[in-house]
C-alpha positions in Angstrom: -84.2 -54.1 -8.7 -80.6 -52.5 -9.5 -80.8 -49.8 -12.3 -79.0 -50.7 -14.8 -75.2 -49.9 -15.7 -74.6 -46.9 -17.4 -72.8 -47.1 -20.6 -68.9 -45.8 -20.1 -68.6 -42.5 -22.7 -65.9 -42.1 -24.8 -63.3 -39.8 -24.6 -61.2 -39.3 -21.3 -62.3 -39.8 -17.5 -63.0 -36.0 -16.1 -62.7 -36.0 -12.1 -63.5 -33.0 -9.8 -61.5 -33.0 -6.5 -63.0 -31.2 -3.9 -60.8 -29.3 -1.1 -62.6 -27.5 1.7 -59.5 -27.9 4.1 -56.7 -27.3 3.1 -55.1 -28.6 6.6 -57.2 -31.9 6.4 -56.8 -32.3 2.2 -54.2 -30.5 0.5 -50.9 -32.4 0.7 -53.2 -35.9 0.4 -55.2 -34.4 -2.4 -52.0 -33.5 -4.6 -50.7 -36.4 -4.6 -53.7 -38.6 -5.3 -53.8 -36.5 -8.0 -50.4 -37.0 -9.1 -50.8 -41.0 -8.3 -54.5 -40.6 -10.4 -52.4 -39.1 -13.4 -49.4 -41.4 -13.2 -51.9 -44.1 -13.7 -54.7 -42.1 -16.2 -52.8 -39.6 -17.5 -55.5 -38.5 -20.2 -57.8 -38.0 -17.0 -59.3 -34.2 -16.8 -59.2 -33.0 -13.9 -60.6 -29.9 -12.0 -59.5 -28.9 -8.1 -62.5 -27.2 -7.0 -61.5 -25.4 -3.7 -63.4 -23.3 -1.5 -63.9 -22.2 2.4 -60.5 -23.4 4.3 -59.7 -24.9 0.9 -58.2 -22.4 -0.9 -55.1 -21.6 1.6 -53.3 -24.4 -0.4 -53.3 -21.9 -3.2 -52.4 -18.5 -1.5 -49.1 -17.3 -2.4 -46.4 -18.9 -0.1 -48.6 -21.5 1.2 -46.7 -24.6 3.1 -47.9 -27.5 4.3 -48.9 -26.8 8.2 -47.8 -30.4 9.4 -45.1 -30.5 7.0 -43.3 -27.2 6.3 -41.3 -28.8 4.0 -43.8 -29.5 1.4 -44.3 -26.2 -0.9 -47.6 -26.2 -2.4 -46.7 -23.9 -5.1 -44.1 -26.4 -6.9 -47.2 -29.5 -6.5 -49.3 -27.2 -7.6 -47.5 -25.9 -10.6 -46.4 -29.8 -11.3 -49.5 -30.9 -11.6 -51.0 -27.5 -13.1 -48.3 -28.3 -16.2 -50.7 -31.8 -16.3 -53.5 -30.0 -17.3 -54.9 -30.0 -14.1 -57.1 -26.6 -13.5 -57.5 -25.5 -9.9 -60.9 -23.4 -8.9 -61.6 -20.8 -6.1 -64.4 -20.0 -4.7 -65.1 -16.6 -5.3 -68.3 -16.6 -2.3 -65.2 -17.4 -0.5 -62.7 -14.5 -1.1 -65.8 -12.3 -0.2 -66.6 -14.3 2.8 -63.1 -14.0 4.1 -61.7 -10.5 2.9 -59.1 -12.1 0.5 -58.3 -10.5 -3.0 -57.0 -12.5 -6.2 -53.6 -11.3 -5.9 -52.7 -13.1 -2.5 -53.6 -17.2 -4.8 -51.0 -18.4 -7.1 -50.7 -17.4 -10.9 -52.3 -21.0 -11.2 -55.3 -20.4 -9.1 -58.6 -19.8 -11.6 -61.8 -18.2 -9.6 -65.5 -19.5 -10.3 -68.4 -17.9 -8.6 -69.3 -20.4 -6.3 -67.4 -23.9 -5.6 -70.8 -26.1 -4.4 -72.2 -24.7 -7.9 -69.2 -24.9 -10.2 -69.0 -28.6 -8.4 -72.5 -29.5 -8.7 -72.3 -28.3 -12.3 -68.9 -30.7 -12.9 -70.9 -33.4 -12.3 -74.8 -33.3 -13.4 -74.1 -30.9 -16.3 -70.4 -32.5 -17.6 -70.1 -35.9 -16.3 -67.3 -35.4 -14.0 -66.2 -38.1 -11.5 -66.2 -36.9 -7.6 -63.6 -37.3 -5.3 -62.9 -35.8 -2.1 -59.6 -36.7 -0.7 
C-alpha cells in the first residue's frame, strides 16, 4: 500500500541545490535557479557546495567550457534573490584553501553532506541536484 500524501506546509517552498562539480553543475545549476525563481520567486533557497563544488565560488571563477560566463555576476544576481550559497568547510581543509580566495557571497558551514542532510530531515527543504 502507498503511504499516504503528506500534507503541503504553509509558507514558501525551501530547496537545497547541491553542487559537488562545479565543471559538471555550476553554469546548469545557476540558472535552474534563476528559471526556479522566475517561476517561484518566494522559493528559499540554499546552494550547498562542497568538494569540486565550491570552485564556482572562488574569486575570479569562469566557466571552464564557457569562459564567457562570470560566475561572480550569477552568483551575486541570484545572491540579491535571497538565495544563500554554503561551503564546505571539511572541504577548504581537505584542499588547503582559505576563505579569502570564495566570493564576499560565499557563506561556510561545517560540513556540506551534514548541513544538506540537516536542510532536509530537520527543515523540510526540497533536494535538487542539477
Amino acid at each position: 500500500m502507498p503511504a499516504p500524501a503528506q500534507t503541503a506546509t504553509q509558507g514558501p517552498d525551501r530547496v537545497v541545490y547541491h553542487i559537488d562539480n562545479a565543471a559538471q553543475q555550476a553554469t546548469k545549476g545557476l540558472r535552474n535557479i534563476r528559471n526556479h525563481l522566475d517561476v517561484a520567486p518566494d522559493t528559499q533557497i540554499v546552494v550547498v557546495t562542497h568538494a569540486e563544488g565550491v570552485d564556482f565560488l572562488m574569486e575570479g571563477a569562469k566557466d571552464e567550457r564557457n569562459p564567457n560566463v562570470d560566475y561572480a555576476a550569477l552568483v551575486s544576481a541570484l545572491k540579491a534573490r535571497k538565495v544563500r550559497f554554503e561551503v564546505c568547510e571539511i572541504t577548504l581543509r581537505n584542499r588547503n584553501l582559505k576563505k579569502e580566495q570564495f566570493s564576499m557571497d560565499a557563506e561556510f558551514t561545517p560540513s556540506g553532506v551534514v548541513r544538506i542532510g540537516r536542510l532536509q530531515v530537520r527543515e523540510g527543504y526540497g533536494y535538487i541536484k542539477p
